[in-house]
N, C-alpha and C positions, 0 to 999 in steps of 0.2 A: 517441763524442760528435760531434754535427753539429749547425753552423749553417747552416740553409737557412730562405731568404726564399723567400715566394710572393705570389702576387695570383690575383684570382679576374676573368676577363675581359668581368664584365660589371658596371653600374653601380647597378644596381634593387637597394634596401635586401635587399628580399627574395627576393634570388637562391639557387638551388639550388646555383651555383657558389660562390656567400660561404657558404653555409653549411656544403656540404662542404668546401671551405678551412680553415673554422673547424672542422671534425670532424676534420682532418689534424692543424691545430695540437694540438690537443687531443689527439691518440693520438698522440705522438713519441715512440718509446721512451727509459728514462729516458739524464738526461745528453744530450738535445740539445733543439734548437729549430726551433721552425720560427715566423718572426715574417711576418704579413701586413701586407705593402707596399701603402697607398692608392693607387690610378690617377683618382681621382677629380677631381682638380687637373691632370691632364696634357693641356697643349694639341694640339689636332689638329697632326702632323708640319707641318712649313712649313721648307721650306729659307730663307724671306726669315731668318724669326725665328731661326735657326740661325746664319745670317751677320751680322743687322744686330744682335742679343742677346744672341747665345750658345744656350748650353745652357740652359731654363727652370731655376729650382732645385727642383720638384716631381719632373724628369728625374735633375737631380745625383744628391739621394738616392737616387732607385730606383736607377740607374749604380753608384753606392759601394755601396751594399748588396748589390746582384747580385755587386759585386767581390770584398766581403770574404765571399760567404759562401762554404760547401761545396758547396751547389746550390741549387736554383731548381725552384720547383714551381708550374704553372699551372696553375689550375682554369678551365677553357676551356667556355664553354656552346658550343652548334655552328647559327650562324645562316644558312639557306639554305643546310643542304649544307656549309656552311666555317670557316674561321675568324672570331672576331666582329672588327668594327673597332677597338675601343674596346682590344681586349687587341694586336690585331696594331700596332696603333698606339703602345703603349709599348713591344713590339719595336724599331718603328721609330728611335725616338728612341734608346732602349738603342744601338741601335748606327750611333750621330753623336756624333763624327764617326768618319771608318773607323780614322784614327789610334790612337783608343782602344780599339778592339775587340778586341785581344789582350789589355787589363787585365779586360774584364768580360765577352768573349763565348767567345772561344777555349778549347776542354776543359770550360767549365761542365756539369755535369751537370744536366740537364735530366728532372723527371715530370710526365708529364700526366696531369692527371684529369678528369672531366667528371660533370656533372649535365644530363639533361633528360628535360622527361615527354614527349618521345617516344621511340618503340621501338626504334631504332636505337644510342641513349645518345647519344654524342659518336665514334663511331666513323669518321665523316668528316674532322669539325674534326680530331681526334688526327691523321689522316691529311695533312691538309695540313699541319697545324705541322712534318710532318718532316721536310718541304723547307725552309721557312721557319727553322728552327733550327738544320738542318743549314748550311745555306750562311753561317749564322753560326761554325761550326766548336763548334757547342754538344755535349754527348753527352746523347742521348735516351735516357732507362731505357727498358729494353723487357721486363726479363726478366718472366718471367711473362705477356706480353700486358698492351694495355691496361684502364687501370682507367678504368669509364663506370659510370653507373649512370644507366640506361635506365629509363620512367616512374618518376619521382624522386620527384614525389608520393605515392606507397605507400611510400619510402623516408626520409622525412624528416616530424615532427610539425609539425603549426602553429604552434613555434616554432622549425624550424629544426633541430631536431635527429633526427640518427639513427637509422634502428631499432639494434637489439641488432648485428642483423646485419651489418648496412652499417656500424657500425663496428667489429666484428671483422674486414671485409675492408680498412678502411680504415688500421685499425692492423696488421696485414699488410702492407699497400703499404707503409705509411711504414717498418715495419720493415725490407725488404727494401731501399726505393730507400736509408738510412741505411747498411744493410752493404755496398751495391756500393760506399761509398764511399772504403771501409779501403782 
């Protein structure tokens, strides 16, 4: 049994990354969860607003969520080669201040997955988050290599969902990132 949160690092209703998120949620094996975290409210990082506000409350919840869960799964599109803003950005806040960072970042297990229609998949972005998470003291599933799915468009129907296939792998992954957690 596992509670993991994820979010999908991009904002467009009809993202390749929300929909494989939602294909994640949807194939947990039984007895867990995996519930998706909105980033759509999270303001761009700003140290003033940290100092003179606090912590937004859009940020708290992601923060507590990440804390109480078992892990943390991003669905990471890969914008010019990298990480996208908009996901690297509620990284950012995740971890402010540094003080808290052993409640919600330290040992989190960490999967990434990615959607894009081009041919590469997310094999980039995955690439840089493992700095970016590492240096949070996160742990990045890796067994098996990553999971991208590369031209996503033959991979997903005009509403969003899955071929057959793509979610026998995707229920795979989750099975797998769920038992490294025992």
């Amino acid at each position: 049994m596992a509670d993991l949160v994820g979010f999908a690092g991009s904002l467009r209703a009809g993202s390749y990354n929300r929909a494989l998120l939602a294909a994640a949620a949807d194939a947990m094996p039984d007895g867990s969860l995996l519930d998706v975290l909105p980033i759509d409210d999270v303001p761009l990082y700003n140290a003033d607003v940290e100092t003179g506000e606090g912590i937004p409350a859009s940020v708290r919840l992601i923060k507590d969520r990440i804390a109480a869960a078992d892990g943390l799964v991003i669905a990471t599109p890969e914008y010019n080669g990298g990480v996208p803003g908009v996901a690297k950005n509620v990284i950012d806040w995740v971890s402010r201040p540094p003080d808290d960072m052993k409640r919600v970042t330290y040992g989190k297990p960490v999967a990434l997955i990615g959607a894009t229609p081009g041919g590469l998949g997310t094999a980039l972005s995955q690439a840089a988050w493992q700095q970016v998470l590492r240096s949070l003291r996160m742990r990045v599933f890796t067994l098996g290599g990553p999971f991208y799915v590369s031209s996503a468009a033959k991979s997903f129907d005009g509403e969003g969902r899955p071929s057959d296939e793509l979610a026998e792998r995707i229920a795979a992954y989750m099975a797998a990132f769920v038992a490294s957690l025992r």
